[in-house]
C-alpha positions as a printed NumPy array, in Angstrom:
array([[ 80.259, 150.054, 136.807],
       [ 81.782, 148.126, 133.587],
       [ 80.337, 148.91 , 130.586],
       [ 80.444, 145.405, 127.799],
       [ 78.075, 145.018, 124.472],
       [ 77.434, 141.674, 125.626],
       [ 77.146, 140.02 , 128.748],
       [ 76.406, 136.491, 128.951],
       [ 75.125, 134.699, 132.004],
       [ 75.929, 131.247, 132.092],
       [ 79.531, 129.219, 131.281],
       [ 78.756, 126.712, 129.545],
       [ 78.48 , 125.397, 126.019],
       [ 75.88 , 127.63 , 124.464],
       [ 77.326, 130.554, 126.615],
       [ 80.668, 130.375, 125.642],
       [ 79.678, 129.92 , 121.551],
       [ 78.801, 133.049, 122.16 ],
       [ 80.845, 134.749, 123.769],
       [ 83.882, 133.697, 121.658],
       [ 81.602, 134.342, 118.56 ],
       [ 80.874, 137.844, 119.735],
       [ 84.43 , 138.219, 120.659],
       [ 85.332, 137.545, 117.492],
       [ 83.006, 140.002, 115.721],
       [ 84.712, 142.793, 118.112],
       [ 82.175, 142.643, 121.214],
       [ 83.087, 143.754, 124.188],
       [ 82.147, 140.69 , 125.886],
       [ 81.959, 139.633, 129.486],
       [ 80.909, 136.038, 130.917],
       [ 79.771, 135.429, 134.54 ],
       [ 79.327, 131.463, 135.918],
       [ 78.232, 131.325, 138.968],
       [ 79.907, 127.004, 139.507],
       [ 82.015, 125.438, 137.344],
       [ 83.282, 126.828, 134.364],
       [ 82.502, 124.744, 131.041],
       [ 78.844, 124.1  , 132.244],
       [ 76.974, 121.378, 133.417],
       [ 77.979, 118.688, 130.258],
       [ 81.846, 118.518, 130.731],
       [ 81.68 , 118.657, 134.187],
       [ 78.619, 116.339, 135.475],
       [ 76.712, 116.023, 132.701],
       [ 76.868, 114.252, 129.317],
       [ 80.725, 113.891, 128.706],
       [ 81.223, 111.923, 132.   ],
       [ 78.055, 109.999, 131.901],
       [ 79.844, 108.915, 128.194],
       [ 83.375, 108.381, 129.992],
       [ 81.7  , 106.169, 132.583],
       [ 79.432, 104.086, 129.686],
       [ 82.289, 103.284, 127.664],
       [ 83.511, 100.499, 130.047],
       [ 78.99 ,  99.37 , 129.861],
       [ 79.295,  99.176, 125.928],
       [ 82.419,  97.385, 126.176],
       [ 80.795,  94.928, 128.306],
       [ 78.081,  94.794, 126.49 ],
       [ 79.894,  93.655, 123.71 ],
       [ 81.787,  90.752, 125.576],
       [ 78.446,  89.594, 127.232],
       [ 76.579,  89.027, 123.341],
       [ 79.705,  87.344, 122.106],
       [ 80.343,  84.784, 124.811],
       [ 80.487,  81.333, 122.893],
       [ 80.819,  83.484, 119.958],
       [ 84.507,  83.529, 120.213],
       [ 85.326,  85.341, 123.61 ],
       [ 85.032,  83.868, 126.423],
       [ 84.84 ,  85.698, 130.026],
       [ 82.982,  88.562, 130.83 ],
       [ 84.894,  91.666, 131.903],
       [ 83.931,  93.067, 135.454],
       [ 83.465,  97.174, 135.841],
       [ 86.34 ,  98.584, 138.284],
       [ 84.762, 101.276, 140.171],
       [ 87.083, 103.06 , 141.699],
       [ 89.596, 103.158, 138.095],
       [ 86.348, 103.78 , 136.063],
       [ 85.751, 106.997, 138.32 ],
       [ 89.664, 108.064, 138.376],
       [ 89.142, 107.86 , 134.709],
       [ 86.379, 109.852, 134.795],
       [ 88.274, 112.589, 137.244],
       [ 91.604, 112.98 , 135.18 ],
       [ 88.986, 114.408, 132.31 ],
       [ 86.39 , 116.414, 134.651],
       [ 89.48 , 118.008, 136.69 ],
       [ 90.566, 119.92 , 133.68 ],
       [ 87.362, 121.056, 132.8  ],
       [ 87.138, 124.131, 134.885],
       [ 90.485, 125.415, 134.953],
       [ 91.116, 124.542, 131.046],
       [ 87.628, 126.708, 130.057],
       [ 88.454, 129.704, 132.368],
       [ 92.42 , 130.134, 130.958],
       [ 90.915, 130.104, 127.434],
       [ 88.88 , 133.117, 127.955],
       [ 92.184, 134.663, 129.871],
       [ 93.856, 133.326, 126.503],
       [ 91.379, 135.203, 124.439],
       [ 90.788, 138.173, 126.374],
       [ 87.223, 137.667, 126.958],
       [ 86.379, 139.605, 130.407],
       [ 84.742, 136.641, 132.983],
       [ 83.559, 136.935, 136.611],
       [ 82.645, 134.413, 138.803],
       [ 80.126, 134.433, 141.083],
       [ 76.02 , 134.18 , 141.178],
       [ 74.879, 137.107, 139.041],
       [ 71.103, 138.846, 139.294],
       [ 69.234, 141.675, 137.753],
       [ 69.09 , 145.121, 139.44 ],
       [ 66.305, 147.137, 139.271],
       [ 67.655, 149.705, 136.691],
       [ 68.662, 146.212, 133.818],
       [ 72.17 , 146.031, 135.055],
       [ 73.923, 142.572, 136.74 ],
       [ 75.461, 142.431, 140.213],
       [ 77.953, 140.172, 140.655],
       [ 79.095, 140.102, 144.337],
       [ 80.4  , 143.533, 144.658],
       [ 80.702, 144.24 , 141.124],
       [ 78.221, 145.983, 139.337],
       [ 78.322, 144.844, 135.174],
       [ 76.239, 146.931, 132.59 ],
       [ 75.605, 146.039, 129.143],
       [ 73.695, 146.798, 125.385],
       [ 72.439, 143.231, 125.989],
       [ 72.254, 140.174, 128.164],
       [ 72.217, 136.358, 127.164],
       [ 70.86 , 134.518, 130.054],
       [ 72.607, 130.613, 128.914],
       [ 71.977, 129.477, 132.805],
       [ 70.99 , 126.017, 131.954],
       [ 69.082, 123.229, 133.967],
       [ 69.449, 121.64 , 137.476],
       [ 68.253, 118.235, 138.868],
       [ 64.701, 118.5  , 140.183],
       [ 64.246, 116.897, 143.864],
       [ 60.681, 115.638, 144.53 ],
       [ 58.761, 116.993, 147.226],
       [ 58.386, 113.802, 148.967],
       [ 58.693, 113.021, 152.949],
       [ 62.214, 112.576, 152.947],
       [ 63.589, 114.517, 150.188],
       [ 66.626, 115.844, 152.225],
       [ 68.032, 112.276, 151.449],
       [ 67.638, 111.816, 147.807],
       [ 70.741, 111.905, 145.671],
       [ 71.122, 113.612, 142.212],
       [ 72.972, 112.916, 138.802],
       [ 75.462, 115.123, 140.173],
       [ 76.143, 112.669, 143.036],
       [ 75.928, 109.543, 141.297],
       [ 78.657, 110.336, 138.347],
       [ 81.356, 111.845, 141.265],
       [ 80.732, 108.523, 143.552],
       [ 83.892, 107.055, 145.818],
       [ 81.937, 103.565, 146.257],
       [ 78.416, 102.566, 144.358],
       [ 75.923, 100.204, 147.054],
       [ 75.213,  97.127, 146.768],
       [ 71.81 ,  98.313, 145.585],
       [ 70.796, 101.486, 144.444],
       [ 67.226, 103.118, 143.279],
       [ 66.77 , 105.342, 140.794],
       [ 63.219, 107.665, 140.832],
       [ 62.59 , 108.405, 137.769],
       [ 62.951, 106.454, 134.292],
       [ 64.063, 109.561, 131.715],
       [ 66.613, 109.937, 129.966],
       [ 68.783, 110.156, 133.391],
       [ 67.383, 107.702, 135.385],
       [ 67.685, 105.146, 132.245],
       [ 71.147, 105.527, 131.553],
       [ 72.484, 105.791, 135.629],
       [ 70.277, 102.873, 136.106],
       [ 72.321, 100.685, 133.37 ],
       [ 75.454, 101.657, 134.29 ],
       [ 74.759, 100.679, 138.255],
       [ 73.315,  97.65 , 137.011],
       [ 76.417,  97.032, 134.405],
       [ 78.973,  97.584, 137.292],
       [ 77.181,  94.398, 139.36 ],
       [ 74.81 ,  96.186, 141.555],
       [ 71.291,  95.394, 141.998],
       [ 69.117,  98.44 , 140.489],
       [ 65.931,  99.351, 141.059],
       [ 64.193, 101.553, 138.569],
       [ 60.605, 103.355, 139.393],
       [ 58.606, 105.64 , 137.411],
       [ 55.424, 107.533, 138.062],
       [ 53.635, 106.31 , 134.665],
       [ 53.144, 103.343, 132.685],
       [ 54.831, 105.198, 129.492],
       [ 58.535, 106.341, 130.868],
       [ 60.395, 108.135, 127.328],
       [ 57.386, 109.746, 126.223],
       [ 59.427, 111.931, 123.739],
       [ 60.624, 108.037, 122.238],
       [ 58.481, 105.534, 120.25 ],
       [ 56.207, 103.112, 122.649],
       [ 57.489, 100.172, 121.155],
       [ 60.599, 100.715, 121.059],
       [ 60.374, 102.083, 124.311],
       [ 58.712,  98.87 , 125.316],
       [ 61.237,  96.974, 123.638],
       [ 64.027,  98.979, 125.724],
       [ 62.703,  98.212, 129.161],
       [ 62.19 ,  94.55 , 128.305],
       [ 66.101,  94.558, 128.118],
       [ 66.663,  96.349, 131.122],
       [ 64.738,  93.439, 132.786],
       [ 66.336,  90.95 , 131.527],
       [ 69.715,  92.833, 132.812],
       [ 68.217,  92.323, 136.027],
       [ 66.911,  95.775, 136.739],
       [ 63.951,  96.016, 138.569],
       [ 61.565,  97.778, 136.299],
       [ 58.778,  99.311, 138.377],
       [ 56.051, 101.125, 136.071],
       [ 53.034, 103.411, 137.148],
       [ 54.216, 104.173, 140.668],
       [ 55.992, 106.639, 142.247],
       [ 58.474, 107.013, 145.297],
       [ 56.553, 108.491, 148.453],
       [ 59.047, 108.383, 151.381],
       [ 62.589, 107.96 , 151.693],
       [ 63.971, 107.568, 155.551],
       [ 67.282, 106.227, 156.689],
       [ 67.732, 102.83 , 158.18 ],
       [ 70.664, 102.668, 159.973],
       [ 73.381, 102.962, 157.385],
       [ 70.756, 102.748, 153.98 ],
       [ 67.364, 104.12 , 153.327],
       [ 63.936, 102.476, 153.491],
       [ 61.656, 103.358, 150.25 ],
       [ 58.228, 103.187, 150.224],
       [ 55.561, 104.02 , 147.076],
       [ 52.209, 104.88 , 147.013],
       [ 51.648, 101.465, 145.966],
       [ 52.857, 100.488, 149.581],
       [ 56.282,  98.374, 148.229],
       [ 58.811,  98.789, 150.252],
       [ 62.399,  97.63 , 150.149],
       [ 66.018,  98.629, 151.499],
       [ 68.637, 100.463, 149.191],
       [ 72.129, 102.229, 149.544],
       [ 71.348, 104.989, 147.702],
       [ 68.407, 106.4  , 146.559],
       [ 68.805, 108.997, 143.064],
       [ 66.158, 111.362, 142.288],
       [ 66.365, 111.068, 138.284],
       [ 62.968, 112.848, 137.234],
       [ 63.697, 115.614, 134.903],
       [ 65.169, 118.843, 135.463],
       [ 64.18 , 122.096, 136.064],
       [ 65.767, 125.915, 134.623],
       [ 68.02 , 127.758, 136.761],
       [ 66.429, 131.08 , 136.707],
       [ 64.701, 131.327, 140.078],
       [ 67.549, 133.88 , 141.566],
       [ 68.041, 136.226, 138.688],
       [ 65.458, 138.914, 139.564],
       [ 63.77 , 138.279, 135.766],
       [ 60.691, 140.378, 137.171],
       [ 62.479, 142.944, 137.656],
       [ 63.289, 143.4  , 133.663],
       [ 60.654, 142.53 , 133.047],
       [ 61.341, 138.586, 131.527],
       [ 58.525, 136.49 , 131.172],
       [ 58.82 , 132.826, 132.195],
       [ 57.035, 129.369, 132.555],
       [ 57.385, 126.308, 134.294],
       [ 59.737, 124.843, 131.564],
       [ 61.917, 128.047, 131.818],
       [ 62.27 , 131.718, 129.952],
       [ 59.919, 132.673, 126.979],
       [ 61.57 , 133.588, 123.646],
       [ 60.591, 134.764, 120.156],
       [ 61.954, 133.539, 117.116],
       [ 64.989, 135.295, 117.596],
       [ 65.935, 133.928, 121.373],
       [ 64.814, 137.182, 122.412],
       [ 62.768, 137.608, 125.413],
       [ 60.2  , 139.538, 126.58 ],
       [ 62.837, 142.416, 127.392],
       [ 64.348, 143.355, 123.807],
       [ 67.758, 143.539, 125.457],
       [ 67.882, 140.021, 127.303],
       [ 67.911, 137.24 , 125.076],
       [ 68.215, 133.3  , 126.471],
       [ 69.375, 130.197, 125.075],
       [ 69.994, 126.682, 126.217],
       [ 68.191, 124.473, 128.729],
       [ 67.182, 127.818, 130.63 ],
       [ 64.73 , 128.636, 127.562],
       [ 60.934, 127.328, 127.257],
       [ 60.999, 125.853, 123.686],
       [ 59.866, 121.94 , 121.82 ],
       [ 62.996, 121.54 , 120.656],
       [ 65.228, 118.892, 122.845],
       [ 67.426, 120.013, 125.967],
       [ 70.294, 119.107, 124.325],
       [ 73.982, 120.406, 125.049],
       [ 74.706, 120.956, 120.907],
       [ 71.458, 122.834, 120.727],
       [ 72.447, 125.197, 123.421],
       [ 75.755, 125.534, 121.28 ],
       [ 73.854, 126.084, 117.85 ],
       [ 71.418, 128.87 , 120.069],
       [ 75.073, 130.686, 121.124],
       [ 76.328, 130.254, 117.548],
       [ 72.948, 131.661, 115.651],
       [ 73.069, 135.171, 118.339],
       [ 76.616, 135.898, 117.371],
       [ 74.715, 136.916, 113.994],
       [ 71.627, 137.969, 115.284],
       [ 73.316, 140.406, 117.474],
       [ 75.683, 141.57 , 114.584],
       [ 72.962, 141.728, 112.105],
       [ 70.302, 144.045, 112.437],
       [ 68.239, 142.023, 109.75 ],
       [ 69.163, 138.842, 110.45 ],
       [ 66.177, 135.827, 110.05 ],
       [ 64.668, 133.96 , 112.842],
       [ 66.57 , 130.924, 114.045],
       [ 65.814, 127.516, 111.991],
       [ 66.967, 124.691, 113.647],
       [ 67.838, 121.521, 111.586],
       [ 66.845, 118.394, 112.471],
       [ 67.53 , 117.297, 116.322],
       [ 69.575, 113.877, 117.151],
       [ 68.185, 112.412, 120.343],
       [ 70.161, 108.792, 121.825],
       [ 69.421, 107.079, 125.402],
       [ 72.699, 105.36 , 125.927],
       [ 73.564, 101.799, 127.129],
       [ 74.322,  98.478, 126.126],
       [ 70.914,  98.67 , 124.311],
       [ 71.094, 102.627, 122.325],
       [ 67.348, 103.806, 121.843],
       [ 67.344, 106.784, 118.815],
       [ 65.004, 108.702, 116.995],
       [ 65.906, 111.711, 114.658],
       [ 62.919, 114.018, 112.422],
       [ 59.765, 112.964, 112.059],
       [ 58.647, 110.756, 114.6  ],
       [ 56.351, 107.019, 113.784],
       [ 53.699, 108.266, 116.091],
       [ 53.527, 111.503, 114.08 ],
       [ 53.904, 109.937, 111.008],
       [ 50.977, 107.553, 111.348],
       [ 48.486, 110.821, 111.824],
       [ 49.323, 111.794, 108.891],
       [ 49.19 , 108.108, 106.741],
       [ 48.447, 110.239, 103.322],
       [ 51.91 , 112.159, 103.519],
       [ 54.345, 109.625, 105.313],
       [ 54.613, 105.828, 105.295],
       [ 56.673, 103.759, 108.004],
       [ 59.32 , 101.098, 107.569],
       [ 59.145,  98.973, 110.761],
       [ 62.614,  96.797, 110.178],
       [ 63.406,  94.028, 112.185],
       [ 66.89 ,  94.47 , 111.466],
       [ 68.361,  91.318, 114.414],
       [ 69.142,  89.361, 111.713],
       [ 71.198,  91.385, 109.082],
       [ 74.768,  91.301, 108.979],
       [ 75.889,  94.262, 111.246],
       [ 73.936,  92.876, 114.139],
       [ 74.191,  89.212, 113.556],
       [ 77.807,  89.902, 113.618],
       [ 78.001,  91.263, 116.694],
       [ 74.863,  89.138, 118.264],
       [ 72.8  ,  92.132, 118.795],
       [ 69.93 ,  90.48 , 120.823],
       [ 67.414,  93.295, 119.66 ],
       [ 67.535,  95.36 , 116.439],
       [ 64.65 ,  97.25 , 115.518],
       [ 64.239, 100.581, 113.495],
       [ 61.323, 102.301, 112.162],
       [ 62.193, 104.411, 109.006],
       [ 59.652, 107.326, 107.846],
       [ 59.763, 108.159, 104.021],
       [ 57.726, 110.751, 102.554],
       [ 55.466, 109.403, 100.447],
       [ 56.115, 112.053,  97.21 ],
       [ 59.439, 112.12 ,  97.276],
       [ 60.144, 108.709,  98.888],
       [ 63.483, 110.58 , 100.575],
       [ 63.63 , 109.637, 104.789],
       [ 62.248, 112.12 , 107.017],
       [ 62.804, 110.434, 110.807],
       [ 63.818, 106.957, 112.027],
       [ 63.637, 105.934, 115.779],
       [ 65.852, 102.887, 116.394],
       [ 66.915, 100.486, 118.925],
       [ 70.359,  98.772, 118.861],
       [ 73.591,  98.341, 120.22 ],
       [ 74.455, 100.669, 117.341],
       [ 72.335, 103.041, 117.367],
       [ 73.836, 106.212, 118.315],
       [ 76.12 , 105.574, 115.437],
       [ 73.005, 104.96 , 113.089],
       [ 71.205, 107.745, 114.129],
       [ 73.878, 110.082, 112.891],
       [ 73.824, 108.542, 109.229],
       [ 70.589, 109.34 , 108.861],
       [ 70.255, 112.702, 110.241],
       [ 73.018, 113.386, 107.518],
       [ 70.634, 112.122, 104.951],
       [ 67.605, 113.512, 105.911],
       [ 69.437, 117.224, 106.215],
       [ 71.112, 116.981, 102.868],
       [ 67.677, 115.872, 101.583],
       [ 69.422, 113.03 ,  99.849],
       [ 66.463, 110.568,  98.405],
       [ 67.184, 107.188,  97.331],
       [ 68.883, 107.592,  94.153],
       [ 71.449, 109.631,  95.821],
       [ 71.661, 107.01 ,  98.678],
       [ 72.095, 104.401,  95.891],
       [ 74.353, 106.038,  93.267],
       [ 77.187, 106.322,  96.844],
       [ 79.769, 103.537,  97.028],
       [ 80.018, 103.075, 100.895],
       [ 83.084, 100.786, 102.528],
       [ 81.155,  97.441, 103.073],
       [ 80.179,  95.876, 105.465],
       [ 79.216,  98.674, 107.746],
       [ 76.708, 100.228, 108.88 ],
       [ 76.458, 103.057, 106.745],
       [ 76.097, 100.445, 103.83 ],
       [ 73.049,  99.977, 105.529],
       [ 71.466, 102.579, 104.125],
       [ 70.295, 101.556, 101.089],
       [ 67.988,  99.074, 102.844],
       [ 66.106, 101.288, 104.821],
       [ 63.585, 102.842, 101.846]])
């Protein structure tokens, strides 16, 4: 049996902060992935998804300027927009595995479970350890529908030789959103269902609203407060049906609704790690219910977003909390959320919705913003944020907005509201203009 201080389960983003943090501090430190090393966002996740969408917002941007001084509307390439996407996730694996060779950081691949006594098995080898960070992450969810052995994930959809004609997406998150506008962006005709009438519940409704009237007009069809029943194969594509009885032919048909933790196969019960539906429980201190098995990441039960740099920040804050007896409970700072596509929908802090239930502390800015000079300029069709200031100190707390821009928008602002910087401060800067951090000193 090897002996480590450390031994983190899970390599990935949040997994390997750690484990190069804790490597640092002069850990013994071991790392076991079961697939790919780097984790799910470098290698099918949010890096390709971005690699892919860069050729949708460059579109995007010829399509609003057309009689605006460009003319001709630049067609998606397939085939070169996926070889593009393969010279980056090919290096991925190899690239993340020779770094821990570089550093000296022990790593074992294979799937990895509990034994009864607390230590790991991996394969043959038996790994023992002071602690264990289980950073296992998230996996697509498949519906139990008739016909599930035919649905397609993520996973699928961003490692595709050829895209159909038409393709359906089941499921109108984050996921299913952004897949859905890059099918339809590349000329295919997308269809787009979702159990609910209120797809992006963790978004503003009207901006939400807002979002999906786009997609429409894109040509997507939008297909609200249904769900997907039965998928079966006709002849060389797929018949769908909902429960609403529609019915219609497609290539490909993705499941896109949500994601679930990957901790099914770890033996938790057997040490003893308490979970939930929405993954492992943790205190304050990403400790479980087993004071030697902490978790961070998508694998962990918490409010705060499933987000790749909050898995990172998890990794980053046990590298002290594992060094430092006395060391406080994690605070997390204020969480950046962006659904990508030609039309960017953002929100960062407080939230309008939460905002308006408490109308004595906060006060919303709802800015039609279409017309002012860094969307005019680029003939944003739909600008829209809503700004919450805090009514005794008048600084910004949270914004959710809705542009072509907004990811870059989004990011000014969650500097300002974690600096605490009220509007003097915003004021007394001298920012290049025009841009759209100039912008800023509109928003209070």
């Amino acid at each position: 049996m090897q002996q480590f201080d450390t031994l983190i389960l899970g390599g990935g983003p949040g997994g390997l902060a750690a484990a190069y943090g804790l490597h640092a501090q002069k850990q013994r430190v071991a790392v076991v992935e079961k697939d790919l090393w780097g984790g799910t966002c470098p290698n099918r996740g949010c890096d390709p998804k971005k690699i892919l969408m860069a050729a949708v917002e460059a579109q995007a941007r010829s399509e609003t300027l057309q009689e605006h001084g460009l003319n001709g509307v630049p067609q998606i390439d397939w085939t070169a927009l996926m070889a593009k996407k393969r010279a980056y996730t090919s290096m991925i694996p190899g690239g993340t595995e020779s770094g821990l060779k570089a550093a000296g950081i022990a790593h074992f691949h294979g799937a990895a479970h509990f034994n009864d006594d607390g230590s790991v098995q991996v394969g043959d080898t038996q790994l023992n350890a002071t602690n264990v960070i289980i950073a296992t992450g998230q996996t697509p969810r498949l519906p139990q529908i008739d016909g599930q052995e035919w649905l397609r994930t993520s996973t699928d959809f961003l490692d595709l030789d050829t895209l159909p004609e038409d393709v359906t997406f089941m499921g109108a998150g984050y996921v299913g959103v952004e897949l859905a506008t890059i099918a339809n962006a590349a000329g295919r005709r997308v269809h787009l269902v979702h159990h609910s009438d209120r797809p992006l519940r963790a978004f503003d409704a009207d901006l939400v609203h807002d979002l999906l009237d786009r997609l429409t007009a894109a040509g997507i069809d939008v297909r609200l407060d249904t769900d997907i029943v039965k998928v079966a194969p006709d002849g060389d594509q797929y018949q769908v049906t909902t429960k609403l009885g529609e019915s219609w032919t497609t290539g490909l048909v993705f499941a896109s609704a949500g994601r679930i933790p990957v901790d099914q196969d770890l033996g938790l019960d057997r040490v003893d790690v308490a979970t939930t539906a929405h993954g492992i429980t943790v205190n304050g201190h990403l400790q479980t219910t087993n004071p030697h098995i902490f978790a961070i990441g998508d694998v962990v039960d918490r409010p705060q977003p499933k987000l790749t740099p909050v898995a990172s920040y998890e990794g980053q804050y046990l590298v002290t909390a594992l060094t430092n007896p006395t060391a406080a409970p994690i605070h997390y700072p204020v969480i950046p959320s962006v659904v990508y596509g030609k039309s960017q929908l953002a929100q960062v802090g407080v939230t309008p919705t939460q905002a308006k239930q408490e109308p004595t502390t906060y006060r919303v800015n709802d800015l039609d913003i279409t017309h002012w000079y860094s969307y005019q300029r680029i003939e944003d069709p739909r600008a829209r944020i809503k700004v919450v200031i805090e009514r005794s100190s008048g600084r910004i707390v949270g914004a959710a907005v809705l542009s072509m821009e907004a990811e870059q928008v989004i990011n000014y602002l969650d500097f300002v509201i974690q600096q605490k910087l009220g509007p003097v401060a915003i004021n007394q800067s001298i920012l290049a203009y025009p841009t759209l951090a100039s912008d800023l000193t509109y928003f209070n």
